[in-house]
C-alpha positions in Angstrom: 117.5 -101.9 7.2 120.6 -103.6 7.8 121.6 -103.2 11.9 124.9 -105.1 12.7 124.4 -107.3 15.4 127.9 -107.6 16.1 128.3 -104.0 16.8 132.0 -103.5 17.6 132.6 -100.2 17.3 129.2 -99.8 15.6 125.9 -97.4 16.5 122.8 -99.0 16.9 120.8 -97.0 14.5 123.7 -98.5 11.6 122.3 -99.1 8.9 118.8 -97.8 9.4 118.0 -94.9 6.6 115.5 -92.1 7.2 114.3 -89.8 4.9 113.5 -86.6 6.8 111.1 -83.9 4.7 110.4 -81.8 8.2 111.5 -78.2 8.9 112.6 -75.9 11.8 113.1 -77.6 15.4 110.7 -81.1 15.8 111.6 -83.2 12.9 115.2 -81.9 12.9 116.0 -82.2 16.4 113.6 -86.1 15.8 116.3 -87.0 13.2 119.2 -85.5 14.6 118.5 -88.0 18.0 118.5 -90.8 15.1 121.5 -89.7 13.6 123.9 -89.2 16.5 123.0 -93.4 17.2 124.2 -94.1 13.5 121.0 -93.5 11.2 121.5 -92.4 7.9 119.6 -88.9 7.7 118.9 -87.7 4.3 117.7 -84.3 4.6 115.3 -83.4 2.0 114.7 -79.7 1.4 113.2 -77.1 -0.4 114.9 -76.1 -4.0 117.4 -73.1 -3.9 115.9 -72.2 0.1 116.2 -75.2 2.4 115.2 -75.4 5.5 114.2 -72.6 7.0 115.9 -72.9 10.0 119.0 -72.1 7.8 117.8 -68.5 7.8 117.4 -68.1 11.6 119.5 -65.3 13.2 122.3 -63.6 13.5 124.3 -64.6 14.2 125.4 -66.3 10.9 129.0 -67.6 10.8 130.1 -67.5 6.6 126.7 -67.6 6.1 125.8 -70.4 8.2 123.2 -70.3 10.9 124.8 -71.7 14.0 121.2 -72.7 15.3 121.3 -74.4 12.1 124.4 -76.2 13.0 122.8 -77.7 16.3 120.0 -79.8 15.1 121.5 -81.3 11.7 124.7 -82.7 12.5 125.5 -86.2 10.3 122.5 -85.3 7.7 122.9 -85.5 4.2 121.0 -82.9 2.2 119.1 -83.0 -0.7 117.0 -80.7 -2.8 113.6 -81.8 -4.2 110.8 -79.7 -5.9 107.5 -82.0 -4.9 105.9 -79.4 -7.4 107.2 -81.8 -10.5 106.6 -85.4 -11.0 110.7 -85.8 -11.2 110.9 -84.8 -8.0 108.0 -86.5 -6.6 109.7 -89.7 -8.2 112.6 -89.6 -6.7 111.2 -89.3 -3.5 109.4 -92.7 -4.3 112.7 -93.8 -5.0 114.2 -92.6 -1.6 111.4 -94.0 0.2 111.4 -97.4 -1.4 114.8 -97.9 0.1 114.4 -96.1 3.3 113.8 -97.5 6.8 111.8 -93.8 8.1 110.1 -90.9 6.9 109.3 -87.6 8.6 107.1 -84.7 8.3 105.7 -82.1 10.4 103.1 -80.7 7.9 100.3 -79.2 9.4 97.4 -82.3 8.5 96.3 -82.5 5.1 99.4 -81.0 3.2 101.1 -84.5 3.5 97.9 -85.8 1.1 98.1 -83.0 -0.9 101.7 -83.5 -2.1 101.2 -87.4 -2.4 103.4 -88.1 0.4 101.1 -89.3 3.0 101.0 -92.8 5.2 98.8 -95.1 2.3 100.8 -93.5 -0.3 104.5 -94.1 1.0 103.5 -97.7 3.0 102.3 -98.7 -0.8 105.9 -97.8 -2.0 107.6 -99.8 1.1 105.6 -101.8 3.5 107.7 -101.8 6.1 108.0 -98.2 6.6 108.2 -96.5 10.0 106.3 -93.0 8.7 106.3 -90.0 11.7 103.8 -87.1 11.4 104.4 -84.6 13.5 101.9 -81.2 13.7 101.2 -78.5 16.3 97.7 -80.4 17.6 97.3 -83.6 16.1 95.8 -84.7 13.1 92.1 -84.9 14.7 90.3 -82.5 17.1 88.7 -79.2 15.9 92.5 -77.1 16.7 94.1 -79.6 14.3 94.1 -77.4 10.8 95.5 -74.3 13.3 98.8 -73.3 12.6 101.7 -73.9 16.0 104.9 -72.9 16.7 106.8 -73.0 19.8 105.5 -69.6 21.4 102.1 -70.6 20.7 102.2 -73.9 22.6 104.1 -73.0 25.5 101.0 -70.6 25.9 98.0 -73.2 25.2 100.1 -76.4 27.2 99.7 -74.4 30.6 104.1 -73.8 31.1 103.5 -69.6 30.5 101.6 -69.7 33.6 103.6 -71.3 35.8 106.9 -69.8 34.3 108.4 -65.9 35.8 107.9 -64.3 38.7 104.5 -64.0 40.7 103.9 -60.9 39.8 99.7 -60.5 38.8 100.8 -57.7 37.0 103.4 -59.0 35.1 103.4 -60.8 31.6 103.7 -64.4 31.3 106.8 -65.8 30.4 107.5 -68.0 28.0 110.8 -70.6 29.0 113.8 -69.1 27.3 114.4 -72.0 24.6 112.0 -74.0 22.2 111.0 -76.4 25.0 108.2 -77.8 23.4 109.5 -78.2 20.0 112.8 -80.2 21.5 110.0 -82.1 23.9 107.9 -82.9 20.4 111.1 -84.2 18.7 112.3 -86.5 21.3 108.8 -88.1 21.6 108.9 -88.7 18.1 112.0 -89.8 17.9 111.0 -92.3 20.9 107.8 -93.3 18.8 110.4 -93.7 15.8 112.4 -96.9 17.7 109.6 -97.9 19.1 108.2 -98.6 15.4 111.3 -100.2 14.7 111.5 -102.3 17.6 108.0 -103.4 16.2 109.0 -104.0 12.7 111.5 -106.3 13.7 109.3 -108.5 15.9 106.1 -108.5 13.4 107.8 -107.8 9.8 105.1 -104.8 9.5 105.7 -101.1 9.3 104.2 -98.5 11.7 102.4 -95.4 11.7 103.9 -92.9 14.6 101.4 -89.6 14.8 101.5 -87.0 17.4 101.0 -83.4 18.0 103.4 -80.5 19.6 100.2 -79.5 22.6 99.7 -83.3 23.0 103.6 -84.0 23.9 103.7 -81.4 26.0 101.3 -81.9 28.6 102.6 -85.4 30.4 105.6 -83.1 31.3 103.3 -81.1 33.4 103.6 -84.0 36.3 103.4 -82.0 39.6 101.6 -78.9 37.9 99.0 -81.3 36.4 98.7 -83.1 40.2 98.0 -79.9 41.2 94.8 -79.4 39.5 94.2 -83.3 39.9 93.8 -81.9 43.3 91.6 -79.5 42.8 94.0 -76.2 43.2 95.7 -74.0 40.0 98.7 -73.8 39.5 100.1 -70.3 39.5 103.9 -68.5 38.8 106.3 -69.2 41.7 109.7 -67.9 40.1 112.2 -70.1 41.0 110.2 -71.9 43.9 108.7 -75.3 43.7 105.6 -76.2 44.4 105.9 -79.0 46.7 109.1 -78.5 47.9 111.2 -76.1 50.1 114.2 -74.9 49.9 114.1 -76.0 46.5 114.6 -72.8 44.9 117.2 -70.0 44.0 118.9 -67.7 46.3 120.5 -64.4 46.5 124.3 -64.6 47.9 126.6 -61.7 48.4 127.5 -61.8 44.7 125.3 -63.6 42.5 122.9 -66.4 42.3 122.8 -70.4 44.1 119.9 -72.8 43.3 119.6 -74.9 47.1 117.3 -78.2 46.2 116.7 -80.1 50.3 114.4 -82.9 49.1 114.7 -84.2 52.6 114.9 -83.9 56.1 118.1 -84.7 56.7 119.3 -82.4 53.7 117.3 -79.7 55.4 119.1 -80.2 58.9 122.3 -80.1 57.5 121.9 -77.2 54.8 120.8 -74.9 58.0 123.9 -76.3 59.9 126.5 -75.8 57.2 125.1 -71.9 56.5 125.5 -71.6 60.4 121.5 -71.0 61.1 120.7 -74.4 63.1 118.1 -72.8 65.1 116.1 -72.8 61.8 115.6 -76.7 61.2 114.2 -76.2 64.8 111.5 -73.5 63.9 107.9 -74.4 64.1 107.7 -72.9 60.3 109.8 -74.5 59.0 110.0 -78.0 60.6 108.2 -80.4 58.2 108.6 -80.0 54.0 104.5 -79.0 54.1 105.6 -76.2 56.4 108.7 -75.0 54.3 106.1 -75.1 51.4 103.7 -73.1 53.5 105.8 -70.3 54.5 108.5 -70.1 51.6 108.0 -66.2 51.6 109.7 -66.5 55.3 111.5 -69.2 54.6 113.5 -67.1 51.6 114.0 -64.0 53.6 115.8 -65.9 56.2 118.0 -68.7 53.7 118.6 -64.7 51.9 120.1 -63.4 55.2 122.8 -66.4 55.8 123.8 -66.4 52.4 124.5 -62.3 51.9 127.5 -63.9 54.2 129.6 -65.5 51.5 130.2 -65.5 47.8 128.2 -68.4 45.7 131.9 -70.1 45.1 132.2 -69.5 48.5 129.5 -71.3 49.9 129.3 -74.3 46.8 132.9 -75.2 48.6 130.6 -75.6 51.7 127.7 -76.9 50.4 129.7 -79.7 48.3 131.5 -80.3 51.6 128.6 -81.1 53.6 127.0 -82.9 50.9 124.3 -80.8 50.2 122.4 -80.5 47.0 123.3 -77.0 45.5 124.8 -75.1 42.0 125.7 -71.3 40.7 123.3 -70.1 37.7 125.9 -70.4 35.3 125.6 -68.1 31.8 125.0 -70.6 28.8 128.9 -70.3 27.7 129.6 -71.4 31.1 127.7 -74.2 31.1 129.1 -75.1 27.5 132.5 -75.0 28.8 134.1 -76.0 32.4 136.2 -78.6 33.8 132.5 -81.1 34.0 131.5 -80.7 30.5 135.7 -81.2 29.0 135.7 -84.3 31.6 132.5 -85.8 30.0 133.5 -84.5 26.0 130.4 -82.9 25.7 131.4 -80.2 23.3 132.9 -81.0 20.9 133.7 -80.9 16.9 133.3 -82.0 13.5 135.1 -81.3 10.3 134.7 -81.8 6.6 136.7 -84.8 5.4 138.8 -81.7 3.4 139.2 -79.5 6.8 137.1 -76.5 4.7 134.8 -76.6 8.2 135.2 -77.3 11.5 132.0 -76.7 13.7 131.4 -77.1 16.9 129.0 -79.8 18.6 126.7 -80.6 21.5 127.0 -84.6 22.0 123.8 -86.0 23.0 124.2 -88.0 26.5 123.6 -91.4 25.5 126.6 -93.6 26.4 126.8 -97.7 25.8 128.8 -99.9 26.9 128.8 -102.3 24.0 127.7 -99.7 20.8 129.4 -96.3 19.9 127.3 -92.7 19.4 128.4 -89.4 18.9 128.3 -87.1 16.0 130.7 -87.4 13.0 130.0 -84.9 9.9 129.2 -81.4 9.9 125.5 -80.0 9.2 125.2 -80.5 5.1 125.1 -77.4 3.1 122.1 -77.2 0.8 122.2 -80.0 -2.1 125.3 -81.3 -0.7 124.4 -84.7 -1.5 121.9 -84.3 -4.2 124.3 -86.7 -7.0 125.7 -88.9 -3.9 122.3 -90.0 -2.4 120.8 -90.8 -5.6 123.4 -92.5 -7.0 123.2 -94.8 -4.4 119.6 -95.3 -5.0 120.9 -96.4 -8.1 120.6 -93.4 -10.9 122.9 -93.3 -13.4 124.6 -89.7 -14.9 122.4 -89.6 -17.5 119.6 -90.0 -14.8 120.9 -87.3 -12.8 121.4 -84.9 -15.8 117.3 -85.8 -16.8 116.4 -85.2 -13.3 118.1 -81.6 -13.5 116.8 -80.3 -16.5 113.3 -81.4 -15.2 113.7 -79.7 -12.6 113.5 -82.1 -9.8 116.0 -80.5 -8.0 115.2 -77.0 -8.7 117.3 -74.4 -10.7 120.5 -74.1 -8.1 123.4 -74.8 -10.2 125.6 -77.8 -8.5 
């Protein structure tokens, strides 16, 4: 590792080179928090398949996954078979000159391919190695297979997420929560090694599990049954505060959030129902929380008044805490989101692709981030990467006809 300490224009993770052997959503969406801060990600995947995550959808745009697109921005990909000693040895090589390694095989497969902790921290001390898996590497669910589904099931969020219904099935939060919350633990874990390496000179090995991560998010579900109570669905409601919730209006959706007393008093006078701050029911937060079945019906009846833009011009003028459910495309795109550069895009350096982006919220005062390449296509890099390690054409060429990096044609 090589970080500039007079970082300019620079990223912080400049200089910093990870080698990233994970599939699907936690190790990409690990590296790709690395790589928006300036880490060099080299992607290393699968012989003539890739990632799988390249196959997920429709929609595919020329072929190209767009969910794809959103976790591997600024990677560089390689293809190695880990099935042939060529390719096993130019891994070695990789590692020997890299700063972080990632894999989220389930336990055991890591040893079984020869790319575990003891073998990699023998090829470079100071390694920062990440293992992520569904449930740790220890505990009698750690050789189970776990995806996303699964752990939103077992972490306790499917039974507080949908409607409270007793009837009704559980419902499952409608993107890969846990896998995003996995990745950005590991990618936490991943600095954090870092950090470490720089004060001690010694590498670090960062391992956690999908159903582990999960559960400190719990926070006020958990408290509940620190309390002795159980959690249960509440739809949109909260479970320790009111109005904190979404409401019908006379043409859509608002989400009201009156963490206070004095947002309460002035929410009921600005949707003309003053009398209500004054009712017994609804006088404290713990009676709001008591009665929120009453407490809807009544918020429901001054809101049929107006139109959700309608009443967010009032709402914003009074000050009070409030915003439409916007559609996904809507919250891509409006005047907050082009204000902040959010979206955004990258382009080949020949202007074959342009593809759009999601910039990650970090901003610095005295370092740069942001995204700069386009997701790799499969191989992209296989010559370029290694000939930075230092192979020569002739290297390259043996490496190909033994297979190392499969039999795609370049």
């Amino acid at each position: 590792m090589d970080v500039d300490t007079d970082m300019g224009d620079a990223r912080i993770l400049d200089g910093v080179t990870v080698v990233d052997l994970s599939t699907f959503v936690t190790g990409g969406f690990c590296s790709l928090m690395l790589a928006n801060q300036g880490a060099d990600v080299i992607k290393v995947e699968r012989p003539d398949v890739g990632d799988d995550i390249r196959h997920s959808g429709p929609p595919f745009v020329d072929g190209e996954s767009p969910y794809y697109w959103t976790l591997n921005y600024d990677k560089r990909s390689v293809e190695l078979n880990l099935k042939t000693d060529a390719g096993t040895e130019a891994l070695y090589d990789l590692v020997a000159d890299a700063d972080v390694f990632v894999q989220n095989y389930r336990p055991g497969v890591a040893d079984r391919l020869g790319v575990d902790y003891d073998t990699l921290s023998a090829v470079n001390e100071g390694l920062v190695y990440c293992s992520i898996s569904a449930y740790g590497d220890s505990g009698p669910w750690s050789q189970q297979p776990g995806y996303d589904l699964l752990i939103q099931g077992m972490s306790g969020i499917m039974s507080v997420t949908g409607e409270p219904d007793p009837e009704g099935r559980p419902v499952k939060v409608g993107l890969p929560q846990t896998d995003l919350i996995t990745g950005m633990w590991a990618a936490f874990g991943i600095v954090n090694g870092l950090l470490k390496r720089e004060m001690t000179g010694e590498g670090e090995f960062v391992e956690l599990g999908m159903l582990d991560a999960t559960l400190p998010w719990l926070t006020k579900q958990a408290g509940k049954v620190f309390a002795g109570e159980e959690p249960s669905r509440m739809g949109t409601k909260d479970p320790v505060l009111a109005p904190y919730q979404t409401f019908r209006t006379q043409d859509g959706h608002l989400n009201v959030a009156c963490l206070n007393q004095k947002l309460w008093g002035g929410f009921c006078e600005a949707v003309d129902r003053p009398e209500l701050a004054d009712d017994e029911r609804f006088e404290t937060n713990a009676d709001r929380v008591e009665h929120m079945s009453a407490l809807e019906s009544e918020v429901e009846e001054a809101l049929a008044a107006k139109t959700t833009a309608e009443w967010m011009d009032v709402l914003v003028e009074a000050g009070i805490p409030a915003g439409p459910v916007q559609s996904v495309e809507e919250a891509l795109y409006n005047e907050q989101t082009e204000a902040r550069g959010v979206v955004g895009e990258v382009s080949d350096d020949d202007g074959e692709r342009t593809i759009p982006t999601i910039e990650h919220p970090l901003n610095f005062r005295h370092a740069e981030s942001g995204f700069r390449s386009p997701p790799p296509r499969l191989g992209e890099h296989n010559r370029e990467v290694f000939s930075e390690v230092g192979y020569s054409e002739e290297r390259l060429d043996e490496l190909e006809a033994a297979g190392a990096f499969g039999d795609r044609e370049e």
